[in-house]
N, C-alpha and C positions, 0 to 999 in steps of 0.2 A: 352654242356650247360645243358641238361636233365641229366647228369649223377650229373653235381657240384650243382642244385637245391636238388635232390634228395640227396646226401649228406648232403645237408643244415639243409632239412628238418626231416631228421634220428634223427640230435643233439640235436633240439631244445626237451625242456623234457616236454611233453605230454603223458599225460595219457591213461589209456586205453580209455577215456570217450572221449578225445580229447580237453580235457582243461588241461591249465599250471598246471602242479604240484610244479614248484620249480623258480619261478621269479626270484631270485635274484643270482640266480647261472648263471646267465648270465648277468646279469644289473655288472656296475662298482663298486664297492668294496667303501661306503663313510665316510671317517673317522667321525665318530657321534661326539667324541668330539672336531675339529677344525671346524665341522658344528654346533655345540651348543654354541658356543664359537662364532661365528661368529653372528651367531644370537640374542648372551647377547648384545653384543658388538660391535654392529655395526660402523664403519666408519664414523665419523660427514659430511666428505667430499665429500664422496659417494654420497651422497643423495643432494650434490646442484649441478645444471645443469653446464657444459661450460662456456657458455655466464657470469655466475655468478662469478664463478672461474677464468676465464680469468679477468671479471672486479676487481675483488678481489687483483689478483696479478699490477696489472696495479698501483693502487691505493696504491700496499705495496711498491713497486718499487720508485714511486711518492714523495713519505714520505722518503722513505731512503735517497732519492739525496735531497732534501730541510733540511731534517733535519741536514745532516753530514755537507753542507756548509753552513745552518744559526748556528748553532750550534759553527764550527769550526771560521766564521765570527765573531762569538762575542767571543768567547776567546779571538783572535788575538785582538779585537778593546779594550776588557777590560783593556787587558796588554798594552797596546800601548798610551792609551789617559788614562794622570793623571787626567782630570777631574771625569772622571765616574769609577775610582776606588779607590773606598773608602770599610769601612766591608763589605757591600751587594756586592758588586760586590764579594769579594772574597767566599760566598758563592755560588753566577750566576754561575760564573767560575767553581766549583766543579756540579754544577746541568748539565751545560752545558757540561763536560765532560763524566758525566753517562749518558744524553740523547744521544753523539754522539755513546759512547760504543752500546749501544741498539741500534743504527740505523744500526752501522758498524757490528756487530756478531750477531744478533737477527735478524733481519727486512730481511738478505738475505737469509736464511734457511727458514724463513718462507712465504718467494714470491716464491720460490723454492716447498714447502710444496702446496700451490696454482695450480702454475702450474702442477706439478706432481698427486698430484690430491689427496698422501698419501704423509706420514714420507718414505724417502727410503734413510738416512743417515747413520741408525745405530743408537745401542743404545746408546754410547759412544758419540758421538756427538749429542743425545738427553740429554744427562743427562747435558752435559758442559753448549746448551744453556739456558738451563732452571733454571740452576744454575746462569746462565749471566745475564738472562731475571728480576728474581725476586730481584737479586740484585741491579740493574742495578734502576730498578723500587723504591727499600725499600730508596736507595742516594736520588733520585731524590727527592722524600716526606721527607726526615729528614729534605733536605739540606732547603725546603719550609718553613721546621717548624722555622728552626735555623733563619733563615730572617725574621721572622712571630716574635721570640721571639726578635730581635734587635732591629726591628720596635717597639716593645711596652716598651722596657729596655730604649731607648734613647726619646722616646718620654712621657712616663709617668715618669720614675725613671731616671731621666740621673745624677744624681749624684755618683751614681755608674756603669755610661756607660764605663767613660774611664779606672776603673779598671779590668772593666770583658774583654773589648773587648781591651786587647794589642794584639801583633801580635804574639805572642806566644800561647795564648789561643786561638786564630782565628785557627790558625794549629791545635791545640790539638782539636776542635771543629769539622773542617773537618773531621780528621784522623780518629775523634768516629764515624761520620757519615759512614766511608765507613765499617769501621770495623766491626760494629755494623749491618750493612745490610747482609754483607756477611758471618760475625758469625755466624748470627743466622739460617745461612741453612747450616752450614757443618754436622749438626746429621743427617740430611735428605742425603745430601750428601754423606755421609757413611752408608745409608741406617740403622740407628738408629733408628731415628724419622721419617717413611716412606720414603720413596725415590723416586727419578727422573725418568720419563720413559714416553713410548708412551702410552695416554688414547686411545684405540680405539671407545669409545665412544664418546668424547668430537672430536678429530681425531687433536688431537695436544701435544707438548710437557710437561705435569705436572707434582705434584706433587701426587703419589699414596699412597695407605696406603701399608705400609710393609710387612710382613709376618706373624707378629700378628696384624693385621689391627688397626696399629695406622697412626696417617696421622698431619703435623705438620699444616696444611692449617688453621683450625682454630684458634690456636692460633699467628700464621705470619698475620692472618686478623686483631685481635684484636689488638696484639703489633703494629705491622709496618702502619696500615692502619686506624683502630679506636682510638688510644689515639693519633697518631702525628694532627689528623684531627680535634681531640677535644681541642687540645694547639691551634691548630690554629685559630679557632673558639674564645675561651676563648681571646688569645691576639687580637685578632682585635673589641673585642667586648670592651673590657678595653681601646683600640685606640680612638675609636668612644667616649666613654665618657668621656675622657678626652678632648677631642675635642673639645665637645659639651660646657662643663663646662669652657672651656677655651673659646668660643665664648663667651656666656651669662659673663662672667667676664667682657671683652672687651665691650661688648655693655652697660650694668650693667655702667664702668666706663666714656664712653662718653654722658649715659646721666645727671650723677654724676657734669661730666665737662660743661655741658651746663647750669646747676643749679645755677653753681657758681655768687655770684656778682658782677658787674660788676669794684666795686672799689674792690673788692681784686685781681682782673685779672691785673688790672693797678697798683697794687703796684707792681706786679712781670714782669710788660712789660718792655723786655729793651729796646723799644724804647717809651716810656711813658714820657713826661716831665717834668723837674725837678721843684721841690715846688716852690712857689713864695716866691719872694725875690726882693734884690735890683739887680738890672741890674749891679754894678760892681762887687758883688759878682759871678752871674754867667757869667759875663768876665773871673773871675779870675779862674773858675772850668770848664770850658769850654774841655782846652786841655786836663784835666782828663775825662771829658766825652767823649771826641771823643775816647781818648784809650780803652774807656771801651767799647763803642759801637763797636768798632774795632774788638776787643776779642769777643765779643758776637758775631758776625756775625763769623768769624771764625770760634768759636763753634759751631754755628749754623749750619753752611754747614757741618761740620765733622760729626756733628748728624745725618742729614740728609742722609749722604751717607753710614753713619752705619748702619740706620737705612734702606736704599736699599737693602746693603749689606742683611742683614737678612730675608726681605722680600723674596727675590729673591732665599736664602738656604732653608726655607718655604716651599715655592711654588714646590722646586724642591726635597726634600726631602719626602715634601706631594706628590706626584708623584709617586715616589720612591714605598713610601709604597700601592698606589692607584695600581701602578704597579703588586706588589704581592701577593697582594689578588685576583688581576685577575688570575693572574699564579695558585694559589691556586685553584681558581672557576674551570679553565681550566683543572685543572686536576682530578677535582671529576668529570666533564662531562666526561670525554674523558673516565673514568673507568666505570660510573655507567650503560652505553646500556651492556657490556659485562657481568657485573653482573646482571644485571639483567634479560639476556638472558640465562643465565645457571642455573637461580631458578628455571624461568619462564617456560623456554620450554627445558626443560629438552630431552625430545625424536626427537629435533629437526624438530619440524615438520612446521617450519617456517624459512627456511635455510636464508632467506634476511636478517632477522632479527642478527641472527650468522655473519654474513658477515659485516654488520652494527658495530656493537659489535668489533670485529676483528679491523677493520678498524676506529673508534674512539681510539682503543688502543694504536694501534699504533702511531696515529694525536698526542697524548701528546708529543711525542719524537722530534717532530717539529713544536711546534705552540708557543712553548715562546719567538724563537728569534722573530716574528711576533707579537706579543705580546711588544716587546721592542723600536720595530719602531713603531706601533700605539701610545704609552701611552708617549713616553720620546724623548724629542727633542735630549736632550744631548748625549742617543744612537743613535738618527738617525743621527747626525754629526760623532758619533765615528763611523760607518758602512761606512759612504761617506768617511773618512777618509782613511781607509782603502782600500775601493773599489777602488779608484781614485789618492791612494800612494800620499797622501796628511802629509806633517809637520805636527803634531798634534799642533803645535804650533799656528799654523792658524785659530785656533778654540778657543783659546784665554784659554786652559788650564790651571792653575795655581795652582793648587793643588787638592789633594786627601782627606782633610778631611776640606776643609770649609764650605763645607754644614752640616756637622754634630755636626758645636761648638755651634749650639741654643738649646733652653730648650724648652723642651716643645711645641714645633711645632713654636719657639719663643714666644709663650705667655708670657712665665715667665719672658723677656727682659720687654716685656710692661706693663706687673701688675709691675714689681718693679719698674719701669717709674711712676704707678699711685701710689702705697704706697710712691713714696717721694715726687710727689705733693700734695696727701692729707697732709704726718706731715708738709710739709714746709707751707701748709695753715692753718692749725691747730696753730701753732707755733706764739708764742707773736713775735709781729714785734721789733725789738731792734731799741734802741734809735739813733736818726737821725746821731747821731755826729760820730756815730764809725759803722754806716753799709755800708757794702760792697755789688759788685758788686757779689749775691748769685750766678745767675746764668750764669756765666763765670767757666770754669772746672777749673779755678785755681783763685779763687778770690783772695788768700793771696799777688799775686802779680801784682792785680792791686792796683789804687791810688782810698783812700777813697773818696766819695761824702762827700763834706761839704755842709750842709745846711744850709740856715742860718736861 
């Protein structure tokens, strides 16, 4: 045992003095640049505790399975019940396909990414998701906008609704949608315009600047994310004031109608009594007045259930679009805690915060089928539909585009209602002997009122 100390002690290199002459001739050998490197570039992951990371995956996991089956749920209900698919829905249906994509290839590398604690996939399968990820993302927001501009084409311009929106262009519409998202990262993709890899900084899958440090991030911010968000904006704001303008119209014209006198109301009442006369004249006009009263009730009722009908496309249509804008709202929250965790705290020094961020992002990928049930009855029948392998028939479906034949949120039904009772009150009343029964939808074939 005295001989292997004293061995020991022979090797170590000390001086004549009896201090270290040469430290590191026995210390481990430490590569400086994957140590300088490590330290530029520290692991975002590293630095949040277990407890945080396990909660982090729990909650990615969470959002994967609600998303893929609210998601996959409203496909199947959109195609299935004719009522609630009409144009919007065939955009849902393409949004609802890219959120399921993100939930299915995206959301389990990155629960995986959590647990693990780093990237230990490979760069090959960093590069795919990440290419998955932002595509996946750029659909989901065109497909918002392309619903954003329908809502405002059909409700403020619909004279040229049904020529933009045939089923042909609806396709060609989509198709730019996906094409368009995933275009526009194949430079990056082919490490052109920066390219795909693992940030060790950030400790997740992005985009990096390339070799001559270009990086396409700004400019996919502006395209894909600042002008689809400014259309959107722009058309709901034009929503709103045609709205608005379309209320004050309506109101404008009932207090117009209350103004009216009380004898020009009763020359146009069809149940209003016939002038005085002799008693066997109106014997003799009598059965012509009951036909015409006959017809006027008729009419009456068929207005009246038109006028349901339209109400009730309104109501469900204004939904529709109340719908969307939520979905919209929904997804600038779900992005802006990650953005603004990566200006903000750049060195990570508030990992909750990152985790927060993370997990809002992902919540976009699964918070509009919820979204569909809260805001719209009509989905939450097409959901129970399917849930419960229910006939859609039973839901009283009847087609795909009757909510969509009003103008103008139906206003323009009822201002052209008030422009022909103002001219027809405007309008010299014709002489007793040859007027007819106005308002009856076909007066040429009732029997003249003879007055005497």
């Amino acid at each position: 045992m005295d001989e292997l100390i004293n061995g020991t002690l022979q090797r170590l290199p000390f001086d004549d003095g009896g201090r270290w002459s040469n430290v590191t001739s026995v210390l481990p050998t430490i590569d400086t640049a994957t140590a300088g490197e490590e330290t530029d570039f520290p692991d975002e992951t590293s630095r949040f505790s277990r407890p945080l990371l396990t909660f982090a995956a729990v909650a990615t996991i969470t959002i994967m399975v609600t998303g893929i089956v609210g998601n996959l749920l409203t496909i199947v209900a959109l195609l299935r019940c004719p009522k609630v698919r009409n144009v919007a829905a065939a955009f849902i249906i393409s949004l609802c396909i890219a959120d399921c994509l993100f939930c299915i290839i995206v959301l389990p590398f990155n629960a995986m990414r959590f647990i693990q604690g780093t990237w230990m996939h490979g760069e090959t399968l960093c590069t795919l998701i990440t290419f998955m990820q932002y595509g996946s993302v750029g659909v989901s927001l065109l497909c918002i906008t392309m619903i954003s501009i329908n809502r405002y084409i059909m409700i403020a311009h619909y004279s040229i609704y049904p020529k933009v929106y045939k089923t042909s262009w609806i396709m060609v519409m989509i198709v730019a949608c996906w094409l368009f998202s995933y275009g526009f990262q194949l430079p990056t993709l082919f490490g052109v315009w920066g390219k795909f890899g693992y940030n060790h900084q950030l400790g997740t899958c992005s985009i990096l600047p390339d070799d001559e440090g270009r990086s396409s991030k700004t400019a996919m911010f502006i395209i894909a994310f600042i002008i689809p968000c400014m259309i959107i904006v722009i058309c709901y704001s034009r929503i709103f004031c045609v709205v608005h303008k379309s209320d004050k119209r309506m109101k404008n014209h009932s207090k117009s109608q209350c103004n009216i006198p009380n004898n020009l109301r009763s020359a146009v009442d069809p149940a209003s009594p016939l002038s005085a006369g002799s008693s066997s004249s109106a014997n003799n006009n009598s059965i012509s007045y009951t036909a015409s009263s006959s017809a006027v009730k008729v009419a009456g009722a068929a207005r009246t259930a038109a006028d349901a009908r339209d109400a009730k496309a309104r109501r469900n249509e204004w939904r529709i679009t109340k719908m969307v804008l939520a979905i919209f709202l929904s997804f600038v929250m779900c992005y802006l805690p990650i953005t603004i965790s990566k200006i903000v705290d750049k060195n990570v020094s508030v990992p909750v915060l990152h985790i927060i961020g993370y997990i809002m992002l992902y919540l976009s990928a699964c918070i509009n089928p919820i979204i569909y049930v809260i805001m719209n009855k009509q989905y939450r029948q097409a959901y129970k539909t399917v849930i419960f392998c229910k006939p859609s028939r039973l839901l009283g479906f009847g087609g795909s585009s009757v909510g969509e034949k009003w103008k103008d949120i139906g206003y323009s039904y009822n201002h052209s209602r008030t422009m022909v009772s103002q001219v027809s009150i405007a309008e010299p009343e014709s002489p007793p002997s040859s007027r007819l029964r106005q308002d009856s939808p076909h007066p040429q074939h009732l029997v003249a009122i003879q007055d005497s």
